[in-house]
C-alpha positions as CSV (number, residue, x, y, z in Angstrom):
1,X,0.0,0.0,0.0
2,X,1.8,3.4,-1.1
3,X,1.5,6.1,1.4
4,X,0.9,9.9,0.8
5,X,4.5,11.4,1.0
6,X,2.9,13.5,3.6
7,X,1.1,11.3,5.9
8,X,4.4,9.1,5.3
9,X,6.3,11.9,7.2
10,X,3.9,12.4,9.9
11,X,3.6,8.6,10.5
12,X,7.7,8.7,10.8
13,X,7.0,11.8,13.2
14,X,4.4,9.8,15.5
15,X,6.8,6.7,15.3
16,X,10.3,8.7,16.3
17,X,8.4,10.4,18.8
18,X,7.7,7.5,20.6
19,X,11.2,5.7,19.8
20,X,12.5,9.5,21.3
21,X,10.5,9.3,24.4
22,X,11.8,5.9,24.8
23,X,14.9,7.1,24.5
24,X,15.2,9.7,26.5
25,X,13.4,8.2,29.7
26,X,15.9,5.3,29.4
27,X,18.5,8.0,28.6
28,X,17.6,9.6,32.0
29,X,17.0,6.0,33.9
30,X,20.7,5.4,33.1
31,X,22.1,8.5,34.1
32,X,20.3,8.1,37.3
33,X,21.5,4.7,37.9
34,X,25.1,4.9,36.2
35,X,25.9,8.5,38.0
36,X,25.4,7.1,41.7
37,X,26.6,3.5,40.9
38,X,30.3,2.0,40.9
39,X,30.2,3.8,36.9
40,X,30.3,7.6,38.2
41,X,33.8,8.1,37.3
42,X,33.1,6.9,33.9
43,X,29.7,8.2,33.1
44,X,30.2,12.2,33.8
45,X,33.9,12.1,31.9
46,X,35.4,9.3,29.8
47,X,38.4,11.1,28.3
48,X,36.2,14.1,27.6
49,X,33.1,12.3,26.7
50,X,30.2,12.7,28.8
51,X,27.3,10.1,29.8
52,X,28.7,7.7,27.3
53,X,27.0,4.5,28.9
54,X,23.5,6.1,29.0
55,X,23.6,7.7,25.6
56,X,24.4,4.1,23.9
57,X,22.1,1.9,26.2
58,X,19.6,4.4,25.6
59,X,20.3,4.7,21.7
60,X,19.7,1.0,21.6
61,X,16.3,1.1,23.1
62,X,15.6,3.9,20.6
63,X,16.8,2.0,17.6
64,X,15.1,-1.6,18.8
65,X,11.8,0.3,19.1
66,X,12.3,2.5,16.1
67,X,12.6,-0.4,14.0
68,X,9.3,-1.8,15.2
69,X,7.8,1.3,14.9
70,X,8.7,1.9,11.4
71,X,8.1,-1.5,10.0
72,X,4.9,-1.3,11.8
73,X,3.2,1.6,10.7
74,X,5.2,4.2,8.5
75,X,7.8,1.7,5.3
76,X,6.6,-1.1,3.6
77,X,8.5,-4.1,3.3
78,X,9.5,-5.7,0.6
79,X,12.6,-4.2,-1.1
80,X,15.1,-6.4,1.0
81,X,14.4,-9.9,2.4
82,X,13.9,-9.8,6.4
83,X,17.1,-9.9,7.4
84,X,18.8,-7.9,4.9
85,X,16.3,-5.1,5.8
86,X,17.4,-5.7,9.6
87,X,21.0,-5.4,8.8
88,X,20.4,-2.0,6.8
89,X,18.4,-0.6,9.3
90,X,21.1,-1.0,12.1
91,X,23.5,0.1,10.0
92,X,22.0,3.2,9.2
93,X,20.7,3.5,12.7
94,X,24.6,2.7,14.1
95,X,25.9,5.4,11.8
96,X,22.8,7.7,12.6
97,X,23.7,6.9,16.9
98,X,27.2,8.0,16.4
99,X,25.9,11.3,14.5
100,X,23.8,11.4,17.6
101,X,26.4,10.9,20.3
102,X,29.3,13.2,18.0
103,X,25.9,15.9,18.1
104,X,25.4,15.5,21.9
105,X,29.0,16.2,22.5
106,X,29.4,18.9,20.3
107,X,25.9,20.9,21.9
108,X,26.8,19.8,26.1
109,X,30.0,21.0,25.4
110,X,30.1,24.0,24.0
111,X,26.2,25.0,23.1
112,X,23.7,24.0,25.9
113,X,25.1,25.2,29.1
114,X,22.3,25.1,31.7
115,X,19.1,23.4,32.3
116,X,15.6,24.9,31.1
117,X,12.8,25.6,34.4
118,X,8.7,25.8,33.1
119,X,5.8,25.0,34.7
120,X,7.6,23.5,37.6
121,X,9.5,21.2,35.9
122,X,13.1,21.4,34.9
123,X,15.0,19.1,31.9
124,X,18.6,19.1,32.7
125,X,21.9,20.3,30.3
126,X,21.9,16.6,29.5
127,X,18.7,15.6,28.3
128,X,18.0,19.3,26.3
129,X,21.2,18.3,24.6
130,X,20.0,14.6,24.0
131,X,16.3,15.9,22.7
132,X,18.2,18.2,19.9
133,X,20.4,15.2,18.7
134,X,17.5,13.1,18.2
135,X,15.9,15.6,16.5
136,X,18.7,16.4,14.2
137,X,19.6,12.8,13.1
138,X,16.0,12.1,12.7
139,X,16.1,14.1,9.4
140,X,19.1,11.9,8.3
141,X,17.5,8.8,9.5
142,X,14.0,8.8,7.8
143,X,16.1,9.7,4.3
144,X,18.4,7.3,4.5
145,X,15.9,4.5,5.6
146,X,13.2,5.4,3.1
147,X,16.3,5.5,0.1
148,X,17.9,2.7,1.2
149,X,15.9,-0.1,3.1
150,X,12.0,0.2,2.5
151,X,9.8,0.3,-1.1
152,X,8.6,3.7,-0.2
């Protein structure tokens, strides 16, 4: 069944919102649990890289449910057998993680320097900065996927 090019996109919206809020809620499960575990020294700085077990554990989740997601409801199948379409998709979604992590270094290091307060709630340096790298390799992710891996 061909999609709409536009309800294609907003599909891929609805589906990498959810794969985001995956994400980031394991993102910030991690930190919690890495930053006041026997890991401290080498979640907050690893050679000048900063929460680097969170942001792969949690870019895992986001790719596993992303996949599911996107087979699910916004690509059809069909261009690549099952498993070749598997290996495509984490392999773009590999590549797309370390655009991701080389993002959320570049931003909590040099752009994003405090947290953001509203409505009583506050979202820390950490997860502002992992929020824009999702969104930024989410462009690079649905045109890469829909190009290489799925009919459409």
């Amino acid at each position: 069944m061909k999609r709409q090019a536009s309800y294609q996109i907003f599909l891929f919206i609805i589906a990498g919102a959810l794969s985001a809020v995956a994400e980031v809620l394991s993102f910030k499960f991690f930190t919690q649990l890495f930053l006041h575990g026997s890991f401290h020294t080498l979640e907050s700085d690893f050679w000048g890289i900063h929460y680097p077990l969170s942001n792969i554990l949690s870019s895992i989740i986001g790719i596993i449910t992303n996949y599911y997601f996107s087979i699910a409801f916004v690509f059809e199948r069909g261009k690549h057998g099952k498993n070749t379409e598997f290996g495509l998709f984490i392999g773009i979604s590999v590549f797309t993680m370390l655009l991701s992590l080389g993002l959320f270094q570049l931003f909590y290091s040099y752009i994003i320097l405090t947290h953001i307060s509203f409505l009583g709630f506050t979202l820390s340096r950490a997860v502002i900065t992992k929020i824009i790298a999702i969104g930024i390799t989410s462009v690079a992710s649905f045109i890469l996927k829909k190009k290489i891996i799925f009919k459409n």
